[in-house]
Steps between C-alpha positions, in 0.01 A plus 500: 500500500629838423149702527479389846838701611373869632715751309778735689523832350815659561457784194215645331482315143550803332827538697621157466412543095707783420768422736830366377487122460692178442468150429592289757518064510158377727724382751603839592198678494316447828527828678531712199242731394264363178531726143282307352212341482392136511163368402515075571190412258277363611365647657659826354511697788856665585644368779792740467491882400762692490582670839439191700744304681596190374507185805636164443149349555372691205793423289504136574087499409514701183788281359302157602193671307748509245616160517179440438424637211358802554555851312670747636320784370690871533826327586824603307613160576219260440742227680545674816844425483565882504271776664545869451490686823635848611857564480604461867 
């Protein structure tokens, strides 16, 4: 389950907000740096903000929460089959 990953915070969110962004596919993802953020609800807690680094564990548990039929809230791409992160 996604809430019980411990974020990474690589920038401050208001860095990671304003910086210059891109969409990338899930798959390549992990070790980018989050530009959004990701709510799985329930419970409706973000388990992503932007700033944070984004691991293959937490990847792989926010897109079974998906599977499963829960919202994405705050997600450009409700599907998860895109994420926008900083522009490497």
């Amino acid at each position: 389950m996604s809430w019980r990953i411990s974020p990474q915070p690589v920038l401050s969110p208001r860095d990671a907000f304003f910086a210059p962004r891109e969409r990338v596919p899930a798959a390549d993802a992990a070790g980018r740096v989050a530009a959004e953020t990701i709510a799985p609800d329930p419970p409706g807690i973000p388990a992503i903000a932007p700033g944070e680094l984004l691991t293959t564990d937490l990847l792989d548990a926010l897109r079974d929460e998906a599977r499963a039929g829960s919202r994405m809230a705050g997600a450009c791409d409700p599907t998860l089959e895109t994420l926008l992160v900083v522009r490497a």
